[in-house]
C-alpha positions as CSV (number, residue, x, y, z in Angstrom):
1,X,-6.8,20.2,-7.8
2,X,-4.3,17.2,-7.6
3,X,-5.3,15.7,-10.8
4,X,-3.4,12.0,-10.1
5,X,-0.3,9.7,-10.5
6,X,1.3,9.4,-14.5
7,X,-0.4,6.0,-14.3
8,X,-3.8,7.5,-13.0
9,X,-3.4,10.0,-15.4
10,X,-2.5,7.5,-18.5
11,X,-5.1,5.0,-18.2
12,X,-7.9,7.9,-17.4
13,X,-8.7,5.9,-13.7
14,X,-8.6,9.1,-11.9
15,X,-11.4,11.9,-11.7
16,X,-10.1,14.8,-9.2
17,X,-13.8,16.0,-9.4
18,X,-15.5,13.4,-6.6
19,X,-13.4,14.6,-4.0
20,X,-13.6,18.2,-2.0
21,X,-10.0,18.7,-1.7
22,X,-6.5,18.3,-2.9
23,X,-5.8,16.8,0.3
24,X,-8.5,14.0,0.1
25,X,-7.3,13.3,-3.8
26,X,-4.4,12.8,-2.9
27,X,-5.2,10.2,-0.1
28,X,-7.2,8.4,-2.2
29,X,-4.6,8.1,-5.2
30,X,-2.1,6.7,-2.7
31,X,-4.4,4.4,-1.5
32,X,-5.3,3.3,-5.1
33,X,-1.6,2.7,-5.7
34,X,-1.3,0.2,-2.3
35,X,-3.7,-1.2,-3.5
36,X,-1.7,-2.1,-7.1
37,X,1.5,-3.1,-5.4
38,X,-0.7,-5.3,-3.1
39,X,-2.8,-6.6,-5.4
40,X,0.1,-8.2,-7.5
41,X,2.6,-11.1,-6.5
42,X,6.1,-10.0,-6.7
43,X,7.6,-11.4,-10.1
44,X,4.4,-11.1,-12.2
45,X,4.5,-7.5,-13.1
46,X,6.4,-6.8,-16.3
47,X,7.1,-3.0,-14.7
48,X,9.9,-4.8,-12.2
49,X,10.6,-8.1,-10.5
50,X,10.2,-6.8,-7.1
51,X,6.6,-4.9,-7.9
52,X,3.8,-6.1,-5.8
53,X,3.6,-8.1,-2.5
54,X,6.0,-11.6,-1.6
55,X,4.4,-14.4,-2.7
56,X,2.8,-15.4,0.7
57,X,2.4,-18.9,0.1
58,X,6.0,-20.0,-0.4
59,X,7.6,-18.8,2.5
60,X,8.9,-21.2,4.4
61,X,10.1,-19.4,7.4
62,X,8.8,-19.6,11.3
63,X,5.3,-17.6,11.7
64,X,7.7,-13.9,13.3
65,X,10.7,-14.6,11.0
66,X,7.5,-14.8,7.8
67,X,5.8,-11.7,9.7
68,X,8.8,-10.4,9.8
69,X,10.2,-10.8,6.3
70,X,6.6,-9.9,5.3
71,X,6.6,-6.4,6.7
72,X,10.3,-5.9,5.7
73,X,9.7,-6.8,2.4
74,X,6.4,-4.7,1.7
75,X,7.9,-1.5,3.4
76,X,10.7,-2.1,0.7
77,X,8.0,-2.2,-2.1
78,X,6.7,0.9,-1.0
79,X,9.6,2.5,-0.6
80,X,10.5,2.0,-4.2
81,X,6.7,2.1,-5.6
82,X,5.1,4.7,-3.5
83,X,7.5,7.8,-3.2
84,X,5.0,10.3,-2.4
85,X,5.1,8.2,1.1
86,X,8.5,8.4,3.4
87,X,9.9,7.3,6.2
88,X,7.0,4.3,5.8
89,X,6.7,1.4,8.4
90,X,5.1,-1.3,8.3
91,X,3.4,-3.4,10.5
92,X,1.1,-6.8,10.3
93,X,-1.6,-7.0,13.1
94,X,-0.6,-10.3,14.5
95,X,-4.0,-10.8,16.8
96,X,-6.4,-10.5,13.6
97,X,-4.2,-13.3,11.4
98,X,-6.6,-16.1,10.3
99,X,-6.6,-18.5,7.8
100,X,-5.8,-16.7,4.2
101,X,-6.3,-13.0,5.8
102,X,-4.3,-10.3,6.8
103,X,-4.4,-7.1,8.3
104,X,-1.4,-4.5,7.0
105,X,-1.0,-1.3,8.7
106,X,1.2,1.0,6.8
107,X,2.3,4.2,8.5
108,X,4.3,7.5,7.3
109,X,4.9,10.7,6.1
110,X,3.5,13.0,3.2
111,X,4.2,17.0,1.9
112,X,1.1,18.2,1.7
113,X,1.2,22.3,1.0
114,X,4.6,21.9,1.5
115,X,4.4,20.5,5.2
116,X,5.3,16.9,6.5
117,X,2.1,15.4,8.0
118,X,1.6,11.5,8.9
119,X,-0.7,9.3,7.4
120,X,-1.5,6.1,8.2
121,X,-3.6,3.4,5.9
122,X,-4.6,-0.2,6.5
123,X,-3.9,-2.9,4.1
124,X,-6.9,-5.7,4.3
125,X,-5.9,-9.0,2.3
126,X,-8.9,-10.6,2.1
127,X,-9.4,-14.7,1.5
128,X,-10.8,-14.1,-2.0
129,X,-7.6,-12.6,-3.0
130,X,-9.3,-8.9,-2.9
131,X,-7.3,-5.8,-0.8
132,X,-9.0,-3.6,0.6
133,X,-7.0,-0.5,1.1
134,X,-8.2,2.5,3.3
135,X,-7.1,5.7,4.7
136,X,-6.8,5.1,8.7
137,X,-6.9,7.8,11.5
138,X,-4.4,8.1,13.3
């Protein structure tokens, strides 16, 4: 069984057991790691200066070019943060903005018994400051 990332496996935040297959464990650890780099502002993690999400309250850019620099800037983070993902895009849902909530979609690639197979998840940033990260079908 896929027993976790080094951090899941450090801080003991990660049981293999509750899911059914490697496949599924593995989903659900990369999810849990979104969620991390989503969860925290870019600048306040001692792990790196560019950890975690743009501060999205101090951009002061037109709505596309802060969309833009947004999704530019996140699909960096995972890049670096996520490696178990490739080839990632990402992509804001423009027609569900509202005030203080987001929707993220965040598509690409995984080796999974030693085959590339897509996988897409969606990034909810909620107005309480939550993120809701799930697998998505494609």
């Amino acid at each position: 069984m896929y027993k976790g990332s080094l951090f899941e496996r450090l801080s003991s935040s990660f049981d293999d057991k509750q899911f059914d297959s490697k496949e599924e464990a593995l989903y659900a650890s990369i999810a849990n790691n979104l969620s991390r780099i989503f969860s925290t502002n870019a600048g306040s993690a001692e792990i790196s200066k560019d950890y975690g999400k743009v501060d999205l309250n101090n951009i002061n850019l037109s709505m596309n070019d802060s969309i833009e620099f947004i999704e530019k800037s996140s699909q960096n983070a995972i890049k670096k943060f996520e490696p178990r993902l490739y080839k990632t895009k990402v992509g804001i849902l423009r027609e569900n903005l509202s005030f203080n909530e987001m929707t993220i979609l965040i598509q690409g690639y995984l080796v999974i018994n030693g085959r590339s197979k897509k996988v897409s998840y969606r990034a909810n940033l909620l107005k309480n400051g939550k993120v809701k990260i799930f697998k998505d079908d494609i």
